[in-house]
C-alpha positions in Angstrom: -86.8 -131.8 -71.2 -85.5 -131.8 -67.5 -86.3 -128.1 -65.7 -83.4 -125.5 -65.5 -83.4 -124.2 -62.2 -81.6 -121.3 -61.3 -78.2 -122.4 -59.6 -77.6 -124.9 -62.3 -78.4 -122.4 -65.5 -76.0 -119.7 -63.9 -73.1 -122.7 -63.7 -74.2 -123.6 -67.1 -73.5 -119.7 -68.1 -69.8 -120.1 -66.8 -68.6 -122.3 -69.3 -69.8 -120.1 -72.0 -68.6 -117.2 -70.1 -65.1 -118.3 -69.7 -63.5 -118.3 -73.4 -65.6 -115.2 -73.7 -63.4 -113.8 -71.4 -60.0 -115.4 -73.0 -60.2 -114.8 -76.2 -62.7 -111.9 -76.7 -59.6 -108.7 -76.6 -61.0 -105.7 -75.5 -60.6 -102.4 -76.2 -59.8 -101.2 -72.8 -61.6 -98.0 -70.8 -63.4 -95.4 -72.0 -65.5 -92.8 -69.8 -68.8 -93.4 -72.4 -68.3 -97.4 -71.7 -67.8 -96.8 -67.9 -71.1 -94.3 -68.0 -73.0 -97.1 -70.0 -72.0 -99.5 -67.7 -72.9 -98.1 -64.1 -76.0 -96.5 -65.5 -77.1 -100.1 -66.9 -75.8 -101.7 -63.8 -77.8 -99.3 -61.8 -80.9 -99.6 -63.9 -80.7 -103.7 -63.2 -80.0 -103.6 -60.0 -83.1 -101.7 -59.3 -85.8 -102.9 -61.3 -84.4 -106.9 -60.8 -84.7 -106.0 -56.7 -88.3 -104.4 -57.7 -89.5 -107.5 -59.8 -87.8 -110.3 -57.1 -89.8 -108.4 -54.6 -92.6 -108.3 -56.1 -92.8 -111.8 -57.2 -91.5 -113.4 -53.8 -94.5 -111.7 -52.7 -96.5 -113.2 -54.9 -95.0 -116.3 -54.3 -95.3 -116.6 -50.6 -99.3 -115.7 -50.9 -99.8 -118.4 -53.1 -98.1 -120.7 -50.6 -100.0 -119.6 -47.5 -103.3 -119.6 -49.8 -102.6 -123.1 -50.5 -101.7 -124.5 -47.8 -105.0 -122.9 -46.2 -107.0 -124.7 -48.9 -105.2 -128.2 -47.8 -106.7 -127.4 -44.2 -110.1 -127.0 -45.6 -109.8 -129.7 -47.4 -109.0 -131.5 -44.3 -111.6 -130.3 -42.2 -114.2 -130.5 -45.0 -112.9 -134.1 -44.6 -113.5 -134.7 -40.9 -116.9 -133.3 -40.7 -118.5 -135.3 -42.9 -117.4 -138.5 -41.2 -120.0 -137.5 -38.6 -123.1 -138.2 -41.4 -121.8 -142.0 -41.6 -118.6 -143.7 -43.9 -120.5 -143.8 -46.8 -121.1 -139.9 -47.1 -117.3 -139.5 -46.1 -116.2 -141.9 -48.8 -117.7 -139.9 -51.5 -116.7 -136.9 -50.2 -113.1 -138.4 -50.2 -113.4 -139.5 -53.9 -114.4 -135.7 -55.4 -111.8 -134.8 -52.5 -108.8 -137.0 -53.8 -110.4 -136.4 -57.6 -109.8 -133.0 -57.3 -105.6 -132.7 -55.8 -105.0 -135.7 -59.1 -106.4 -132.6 -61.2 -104.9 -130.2 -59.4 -100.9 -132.0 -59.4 -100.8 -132.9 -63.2 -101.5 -129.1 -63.4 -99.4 -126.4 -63.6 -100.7 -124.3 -60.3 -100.9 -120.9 -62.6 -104.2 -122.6 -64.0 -105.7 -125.4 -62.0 -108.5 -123.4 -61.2 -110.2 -124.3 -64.2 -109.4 -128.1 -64.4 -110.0 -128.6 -60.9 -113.5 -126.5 -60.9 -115.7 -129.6 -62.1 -114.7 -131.8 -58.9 -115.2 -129.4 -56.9 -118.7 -128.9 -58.5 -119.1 -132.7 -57.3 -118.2 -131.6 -53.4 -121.2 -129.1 -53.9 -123.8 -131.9 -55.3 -122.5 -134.2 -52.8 -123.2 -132.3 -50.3 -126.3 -131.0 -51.2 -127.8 -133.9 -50.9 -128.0 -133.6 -47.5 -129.9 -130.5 -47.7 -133.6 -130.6 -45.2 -132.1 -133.7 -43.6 -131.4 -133.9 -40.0 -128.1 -131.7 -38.9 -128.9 -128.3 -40.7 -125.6 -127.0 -38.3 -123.6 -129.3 -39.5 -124.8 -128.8 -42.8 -124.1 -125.0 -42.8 -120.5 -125.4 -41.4 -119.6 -127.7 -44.4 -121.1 -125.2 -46.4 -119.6 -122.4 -44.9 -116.0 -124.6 -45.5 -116.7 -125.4 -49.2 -117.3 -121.3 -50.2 -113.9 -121.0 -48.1 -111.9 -123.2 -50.3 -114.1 -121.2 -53.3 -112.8 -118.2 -52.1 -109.3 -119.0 -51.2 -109.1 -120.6 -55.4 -110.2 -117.2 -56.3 -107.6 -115.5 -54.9 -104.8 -118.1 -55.6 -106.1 -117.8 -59.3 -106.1 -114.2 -59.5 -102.2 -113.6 -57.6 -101.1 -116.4 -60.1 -101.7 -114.8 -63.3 -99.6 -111.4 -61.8 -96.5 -112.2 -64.3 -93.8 -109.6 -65.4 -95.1 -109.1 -68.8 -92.9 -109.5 -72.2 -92.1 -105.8 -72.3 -90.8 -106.3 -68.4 -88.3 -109.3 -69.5 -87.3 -107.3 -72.8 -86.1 -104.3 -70.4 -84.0 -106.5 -68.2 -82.2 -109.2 -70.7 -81.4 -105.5 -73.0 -79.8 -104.4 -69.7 -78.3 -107.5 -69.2 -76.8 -107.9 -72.3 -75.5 -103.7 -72.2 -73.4 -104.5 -68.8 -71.9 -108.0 -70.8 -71.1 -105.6 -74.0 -69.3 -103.4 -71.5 -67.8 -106.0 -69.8 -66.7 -107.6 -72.7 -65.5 -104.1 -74.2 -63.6 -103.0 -71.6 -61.7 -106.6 -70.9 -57.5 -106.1 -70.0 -56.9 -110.1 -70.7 -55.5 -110.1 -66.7 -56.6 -112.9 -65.0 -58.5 -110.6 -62.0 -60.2 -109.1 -64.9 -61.6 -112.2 -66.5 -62.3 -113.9 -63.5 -64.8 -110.8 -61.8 -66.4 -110.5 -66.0 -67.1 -114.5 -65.6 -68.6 -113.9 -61.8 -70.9 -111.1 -63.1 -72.1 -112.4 -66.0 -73.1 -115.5 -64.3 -75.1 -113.5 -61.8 -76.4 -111.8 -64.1 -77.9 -115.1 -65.2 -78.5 -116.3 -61.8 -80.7 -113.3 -61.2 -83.1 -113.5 -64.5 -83.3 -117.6 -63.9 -84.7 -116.6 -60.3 -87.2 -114.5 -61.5 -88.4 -117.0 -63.9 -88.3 -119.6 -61.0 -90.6 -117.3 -58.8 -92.8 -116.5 -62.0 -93.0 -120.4 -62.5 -93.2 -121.2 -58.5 -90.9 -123.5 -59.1 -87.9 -122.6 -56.9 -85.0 -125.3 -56.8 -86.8 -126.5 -60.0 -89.7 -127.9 -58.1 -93.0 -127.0 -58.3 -93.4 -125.0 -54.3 -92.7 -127.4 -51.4 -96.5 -127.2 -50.1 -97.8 -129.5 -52.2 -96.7 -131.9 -50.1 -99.6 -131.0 -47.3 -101.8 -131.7 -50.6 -100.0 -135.6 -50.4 -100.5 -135.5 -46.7 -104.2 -134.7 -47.0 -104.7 -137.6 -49.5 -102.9 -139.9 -47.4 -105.1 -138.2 -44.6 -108.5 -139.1 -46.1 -107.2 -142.7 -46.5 -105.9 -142.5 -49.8 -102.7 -143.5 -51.5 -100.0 -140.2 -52.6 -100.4 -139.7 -56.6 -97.3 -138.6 -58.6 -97.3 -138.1 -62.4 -94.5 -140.4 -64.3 -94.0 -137.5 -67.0 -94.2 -134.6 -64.1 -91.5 -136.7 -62.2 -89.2 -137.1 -64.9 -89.2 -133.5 -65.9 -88.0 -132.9 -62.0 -91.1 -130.8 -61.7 -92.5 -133.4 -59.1 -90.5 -135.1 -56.8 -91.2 -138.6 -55.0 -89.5 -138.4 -51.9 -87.2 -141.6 -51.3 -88.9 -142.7 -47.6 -92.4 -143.2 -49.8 -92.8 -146.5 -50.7 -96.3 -147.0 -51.6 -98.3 -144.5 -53.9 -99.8 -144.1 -57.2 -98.3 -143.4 -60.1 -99.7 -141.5 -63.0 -98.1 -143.2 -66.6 -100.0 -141.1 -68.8 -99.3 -137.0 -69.5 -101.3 -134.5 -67.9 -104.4 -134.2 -69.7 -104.8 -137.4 -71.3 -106.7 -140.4 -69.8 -106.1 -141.8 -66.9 -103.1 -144.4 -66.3 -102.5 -145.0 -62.6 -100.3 -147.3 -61.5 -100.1 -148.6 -58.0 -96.7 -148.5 -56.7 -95.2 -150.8 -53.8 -91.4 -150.9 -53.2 
């Protein structure tokens, strides 16, 4: 099933919205139904502002974290080509291993499905250990406990969710201000068209904090892991896209790539890779 996004789910909401507003009659005002509704309206406003905040936060750390773990990567990269290609080949396989497992993952928890590649980078690399460059050695080292550490933090910021309770408070709300709405409707035209506008910001305001929650603004999984593609294609190795992930419009293949792999199987299962060349 094809991803929601915001936008489209609150244009979705309209058509429902509209012979709501026709042929639902109201009652007309009342000073308990005007109380409910600016204390609900108020109550909204403030904790939706609250959670958005809080999870745009959340959402531009994860991207900077990221995109600082595709630099590492990078450099992790270019440092071993000084022990010889053969060393920087294998360190290219556990590196381009590790962003296949890391793309046909959701990025709440790649940590733990990523983890045994980057285990290979550590027994790679080890190998090197007494031999001639004990520098050079430390600085990759020092890289690889970088990218450890910056997975530790993207791991721990991208479990922060609102929690059931959190969602409960704000669709109740939601659906209070509707009622009122809906309760206090005159059948004029004005009326029906602000009620329609409302209601579908209403739903254009929860369907954005599910997209931050998700990271998947637009629908798309966050924009930065296209520095992930540019790092495979980097290290000398083909872009990988997932069939399933791309059909769901979770991943996108951007038109101007014309030669990549392509993942036929669903995440998780065995492997399926397809070489693609337009």
């Amino acid at each position: 099933m094809k991803y929601i996004d915001a936008i489209t789910g609150s244009l979705i909401s309209v058509v429902f919205f509209i012979p709501m507003s026709i042929y639902i009659n109201g009652v007309g005002s009342t000073p308990v139904i005007e109380t409910l509704l600016t204390i609900s309206s108020f109550l909204f406003a403030i904790l939706a502002g609250f959670f958005i905040s809080r999870l745009n936060s959340r959402y531009d750390q994860i991207r900077e974290l990221i995109s600082n773990e595709d630099a590492y990567f990078y450099s992790l990269f270019k440092t071993a080509k000084v022990y010889g290609k053969k060393f920087a080949d294998d360190i290219a396989k556990s590196i381009d291993n590790y962003y296949i497992a890391c793309f046909e993952n959701e990025l709440t928890d790649y940590y733990k499905h990523t983890a045994p590649y980057l285990d290979d980078l550590y027994k790679t690399l080890n190998a090197l250990k007494g031999k001639n460059g004990d520098n050079l050695y430390a600085n990759m080292f020092s890289i690889l406990l970088s990218i450890e550490l910056v997975r530790n933090k993207n791991s721990v910021i991208s479990k922060e969710r609102l929690t059931k309770g959190q969602w409960l408070v704000l669709i109740c709300l939601a659906i209070v201000i509707l009622f009122c709405l809906l309760y206090i409707n005159t059948n004029q035209i004005f009326f029906q068209l602000i009620m329609v506008l409302v209601s579908a910001v209403l739903v254009l305001v929860l369907l954005t904090l599910r997209d931050l929650q998700n990271l998947r603004l637009g629908g798309k999984l966050m924009p930065v892991l296209e520095s992930g593609q540019e790092v495979l294609e980097s290290i000398g190795k083909l872009r990988y896209y997932n069939k399933t992930l791309a059909k769901k419009g979770i991943m996108e293949i951007p038109k101007e790539i014309k030669h990549y792999r392509l993942g036929l199987h669903k995440p998780g299962e065995k492997a399926n890779v397809k070489i693609i060349d337009k």
